[in-house]
C-alpha positions as CSV (number, residue, x, y, z in Angstrom):
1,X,17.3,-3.1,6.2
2,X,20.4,-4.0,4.3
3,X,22.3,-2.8,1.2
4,X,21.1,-6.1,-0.1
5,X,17.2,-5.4,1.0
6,X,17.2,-1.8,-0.9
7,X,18.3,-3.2,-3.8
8,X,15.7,-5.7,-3.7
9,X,13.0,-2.7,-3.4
10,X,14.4,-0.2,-5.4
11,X,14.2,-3.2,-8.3
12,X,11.0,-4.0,-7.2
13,X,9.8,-0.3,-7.9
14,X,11.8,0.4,-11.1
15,X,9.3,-1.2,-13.2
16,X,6.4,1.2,-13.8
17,X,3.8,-2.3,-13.9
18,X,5.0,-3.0,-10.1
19,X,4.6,0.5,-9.6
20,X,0.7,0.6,-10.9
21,X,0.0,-2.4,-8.7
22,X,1.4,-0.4,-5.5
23,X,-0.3,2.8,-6.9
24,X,-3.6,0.6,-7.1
25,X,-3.6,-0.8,-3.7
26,X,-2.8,2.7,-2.2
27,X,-6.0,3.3,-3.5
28,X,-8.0,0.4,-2.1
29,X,-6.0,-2.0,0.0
30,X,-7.0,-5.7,0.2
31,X,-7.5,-6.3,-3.9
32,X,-7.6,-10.0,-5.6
33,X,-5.2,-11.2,-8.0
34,X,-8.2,-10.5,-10.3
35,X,-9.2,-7.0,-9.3
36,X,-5.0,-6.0,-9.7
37,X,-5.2,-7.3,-13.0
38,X,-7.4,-4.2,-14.3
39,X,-4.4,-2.0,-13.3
40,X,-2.6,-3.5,-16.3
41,X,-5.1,-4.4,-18.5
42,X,-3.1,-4.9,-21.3
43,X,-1.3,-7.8,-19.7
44,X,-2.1,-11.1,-18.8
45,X,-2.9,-13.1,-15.0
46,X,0.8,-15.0,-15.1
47,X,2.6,-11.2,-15.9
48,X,0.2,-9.7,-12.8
49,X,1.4,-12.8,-10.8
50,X,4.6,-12.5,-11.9
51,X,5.0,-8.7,-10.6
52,X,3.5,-9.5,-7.5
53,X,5.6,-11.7,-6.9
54,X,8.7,-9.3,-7.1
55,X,6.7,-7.0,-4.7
56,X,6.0,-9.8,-2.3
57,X,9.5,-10.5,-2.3
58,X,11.0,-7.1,-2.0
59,X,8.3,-7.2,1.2
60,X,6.2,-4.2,-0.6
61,X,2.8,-6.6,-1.1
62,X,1.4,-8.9,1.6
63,X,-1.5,-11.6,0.4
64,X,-3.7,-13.3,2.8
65,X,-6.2,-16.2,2.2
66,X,-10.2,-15.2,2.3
67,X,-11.7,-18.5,0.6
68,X,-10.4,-19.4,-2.5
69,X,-9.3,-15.7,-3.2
70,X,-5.9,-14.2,-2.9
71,X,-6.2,-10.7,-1.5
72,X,-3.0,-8.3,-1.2
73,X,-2.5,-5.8,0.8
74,X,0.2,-2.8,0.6
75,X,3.2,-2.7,3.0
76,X,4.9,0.2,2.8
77,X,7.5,-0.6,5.8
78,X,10.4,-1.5,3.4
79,X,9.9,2.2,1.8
80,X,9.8,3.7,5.8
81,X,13.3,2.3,5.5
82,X,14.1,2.9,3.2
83,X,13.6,6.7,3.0
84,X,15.4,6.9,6.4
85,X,18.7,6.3,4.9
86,X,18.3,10.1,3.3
87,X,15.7,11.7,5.9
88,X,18.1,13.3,8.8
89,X,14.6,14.6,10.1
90,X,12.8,11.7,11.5
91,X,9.7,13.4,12.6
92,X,9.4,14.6,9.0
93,X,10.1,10.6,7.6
94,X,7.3,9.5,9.4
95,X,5.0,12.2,9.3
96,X,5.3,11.4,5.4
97,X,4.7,7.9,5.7
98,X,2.2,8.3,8.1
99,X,-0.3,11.0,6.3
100,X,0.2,9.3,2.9
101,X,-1.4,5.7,4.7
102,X,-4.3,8.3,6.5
103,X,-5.2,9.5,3.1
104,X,-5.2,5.9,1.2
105,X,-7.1,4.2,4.8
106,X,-10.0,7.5,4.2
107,X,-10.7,6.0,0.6
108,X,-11.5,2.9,1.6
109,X,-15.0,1.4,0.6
110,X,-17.3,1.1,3.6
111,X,-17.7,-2.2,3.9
112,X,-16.6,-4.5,6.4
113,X,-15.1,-8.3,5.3
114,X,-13.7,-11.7,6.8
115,X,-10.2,-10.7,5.4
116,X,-8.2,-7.8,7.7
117,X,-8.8,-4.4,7.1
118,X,-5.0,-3.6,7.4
119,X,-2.1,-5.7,7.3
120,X,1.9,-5.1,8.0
121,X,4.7,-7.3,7.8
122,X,8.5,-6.6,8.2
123,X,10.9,-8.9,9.1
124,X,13.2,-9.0,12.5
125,X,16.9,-10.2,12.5
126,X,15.8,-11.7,15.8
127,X,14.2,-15.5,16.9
128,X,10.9,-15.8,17.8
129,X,11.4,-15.7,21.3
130,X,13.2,-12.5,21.2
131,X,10.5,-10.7,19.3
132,X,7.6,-12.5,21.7
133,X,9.5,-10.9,24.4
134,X,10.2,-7.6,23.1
135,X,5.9,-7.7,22.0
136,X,4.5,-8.6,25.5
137,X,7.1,-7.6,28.0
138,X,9.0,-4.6,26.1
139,X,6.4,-2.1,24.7
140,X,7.4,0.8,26.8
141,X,10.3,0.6,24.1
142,X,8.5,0.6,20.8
143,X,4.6,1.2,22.1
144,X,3.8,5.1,22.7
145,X,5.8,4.2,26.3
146,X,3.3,2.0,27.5
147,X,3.5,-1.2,29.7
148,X,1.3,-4.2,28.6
149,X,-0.3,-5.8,31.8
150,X,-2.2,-8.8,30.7
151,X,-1.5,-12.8,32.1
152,X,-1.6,-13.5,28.7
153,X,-4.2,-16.0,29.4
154,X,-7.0,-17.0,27.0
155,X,-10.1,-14.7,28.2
156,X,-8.2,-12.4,30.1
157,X,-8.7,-8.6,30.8
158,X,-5.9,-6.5,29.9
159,X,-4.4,-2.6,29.6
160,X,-1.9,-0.7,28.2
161,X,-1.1,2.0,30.6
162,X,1.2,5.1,30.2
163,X,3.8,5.9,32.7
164,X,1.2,8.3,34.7
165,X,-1.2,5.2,35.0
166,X,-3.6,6.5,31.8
167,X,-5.3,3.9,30.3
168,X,-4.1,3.8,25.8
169,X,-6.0,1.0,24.9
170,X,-7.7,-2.1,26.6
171,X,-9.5,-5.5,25.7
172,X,-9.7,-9.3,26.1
173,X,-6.9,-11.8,25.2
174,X,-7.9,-14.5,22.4
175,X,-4.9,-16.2,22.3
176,X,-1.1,-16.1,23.3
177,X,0.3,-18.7,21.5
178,X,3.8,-18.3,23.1
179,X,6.5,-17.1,19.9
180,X,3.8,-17.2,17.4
181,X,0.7,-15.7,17.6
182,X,-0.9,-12.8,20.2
183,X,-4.6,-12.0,19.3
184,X,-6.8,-9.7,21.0
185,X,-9.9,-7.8,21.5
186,X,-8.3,-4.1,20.9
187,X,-10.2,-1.1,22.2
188,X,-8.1,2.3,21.7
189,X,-8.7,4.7,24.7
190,X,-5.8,7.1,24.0
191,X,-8.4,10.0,23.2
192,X,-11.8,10.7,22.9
193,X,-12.4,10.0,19.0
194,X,-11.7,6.7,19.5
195,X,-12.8,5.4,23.3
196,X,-16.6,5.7,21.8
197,X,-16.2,3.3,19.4
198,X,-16.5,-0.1,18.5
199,X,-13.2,-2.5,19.4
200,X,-11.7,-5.0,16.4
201,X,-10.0,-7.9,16.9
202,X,-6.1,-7.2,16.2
203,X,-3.4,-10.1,15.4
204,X,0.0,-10.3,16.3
205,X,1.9,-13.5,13.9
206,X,5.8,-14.8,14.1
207,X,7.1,-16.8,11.7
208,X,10.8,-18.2,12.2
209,X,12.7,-17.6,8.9
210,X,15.9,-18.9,9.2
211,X,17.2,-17.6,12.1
212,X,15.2,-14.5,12.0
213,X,10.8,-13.6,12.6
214,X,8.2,-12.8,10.0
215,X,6.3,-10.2,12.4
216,X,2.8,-9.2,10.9
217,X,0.0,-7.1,12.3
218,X,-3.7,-7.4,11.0
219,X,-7.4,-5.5,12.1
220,X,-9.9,-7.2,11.5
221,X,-13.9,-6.8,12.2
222,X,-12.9,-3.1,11.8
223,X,-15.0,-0.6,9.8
224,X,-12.8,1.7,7.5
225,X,-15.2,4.7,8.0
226,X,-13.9,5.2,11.8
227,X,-11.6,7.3,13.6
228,X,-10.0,3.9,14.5
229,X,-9.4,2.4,11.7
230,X,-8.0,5.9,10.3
231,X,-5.4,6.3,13.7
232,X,-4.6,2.6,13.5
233,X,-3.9,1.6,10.2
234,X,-0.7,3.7,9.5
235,X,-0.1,3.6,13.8
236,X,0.6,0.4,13.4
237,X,3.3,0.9,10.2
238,X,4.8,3.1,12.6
239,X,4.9,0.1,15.5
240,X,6.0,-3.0,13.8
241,X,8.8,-0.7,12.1
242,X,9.5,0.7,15.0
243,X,9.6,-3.2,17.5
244,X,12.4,-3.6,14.5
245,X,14.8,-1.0,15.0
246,X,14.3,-1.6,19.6
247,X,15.1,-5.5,19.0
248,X,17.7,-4.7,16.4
249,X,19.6,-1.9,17.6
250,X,18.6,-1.4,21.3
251,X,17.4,2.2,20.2
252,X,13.8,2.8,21.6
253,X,11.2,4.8,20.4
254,X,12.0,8.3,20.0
255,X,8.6,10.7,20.8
């Protein structure tokens, strides 16, 4: 993140309207235009669309399509870096980040929609190409140290296997759209609160923006009343900021 990119978000948050809307999808993630709209009641659609727009710029709100209805989602990986610039203690940084997301992904309704549980975005001063790479051939970098073996081909098994040849997750490959799009049947095996439950269907987009990615993450088919989806949900925060800084600066995961 730039000088430039905090500015955006610490305009983005000085309004205590833009703030409501973040504090309102902390609460319950995945909101309409229409549902936001009761966290400022007193003003009208255009203002709500109007703030949200400030928030998707600043990268703090994500929307996605589910019919005719707008849903947004919280992303809070401009405020990860954002706090890192004053946190010297990065286990503590994340630990923040990461327990604040748990909390939000336990309130959750129980119910189970078209539209992705969770959804992350961040963007990488990198091509495509170089972020496809560093997501299928580079996750011992950014991924827990784990090695993805997969042919990447449409219906093909795959693992993600630490260093001693433990299996963290497994599933089928839906599509590998080379530099744009890595989709998967996701089934966590990293411990035992998650191997005995159900897998979800977890996408991987790029979208060229000039000359650098769009990188989102989404869950979908995943209930919000699971271990998974509790582990996952700010796990993933933690990855698509962390794929960043390995592309960006060459610095890999620290454990």
């Amino acid at each position: 993140m730039t000088a430039s990119d905090d500015d955006t978000v610490l305009l983005a948050l000085s309004h205590p309207g833009r703030r409501a809307l973040l504090d309102a999808l902390h609460e319950r993630d995945g909101q309409s235009v229409t549902d936001l709209g009761q966290a400022l009641p007193k003003l009208g659609r255009h203002a709500v669309l109007k703030h949200l727009g400030i928030l998707e710029d600043a990268g703090l709100v994500t929307s996605h399509k589910a019919g005719r209805t707008r849903l947004c989602y919280l992303n809070a990986t401009p405020l990860v870096a954002l706090a890192q610039r004053w946190l010297d203690d990065y286990a503590l940084g994340w630990g923040q980040a990461l327990t604040r997301l748990k909390n939000a992904s336990e309130r959750r309704p129980e119910t189970m929609t078209t539209a992705p549980l969770h959804r992350h975005a961040i963007v990488i001063d990198a091509t495509p190409e170089r972020v496809w790479t560093a997501l299928t051939q580079e996750c011992a970098s950014w991924f827990f140290a784990t090695t993805l073996n997969s042919s990447l081909e449409q219906g093909s098994d795959y693992t993600y296997t630490y260093p001693d040849g433990r299996v963290a997750a497994e599933g089928k490959i839906i599509v590998a759209d080379t530099n744009r799009r890595l989709e998967m049947i996701f089934s966590p095996t990293w411990d035992d609160a998650v191997t005995a439950e159900a897998p979800f269907r977890m996408v991987w987009s790029l979208t060229a923006q000039g000359g650098a990615t769009l990188l989102t993450v989404e869950h979908h088919d995943l209930d919000p009343s699971t271990e998974t989806a509790q582990q996952v949900g700010p796990g993933s925060l933690f990855l698509i900021s962390n794929i960043k800084t390995w592309i960006e600066t060459g610095q890999p995961m620290r454990s």
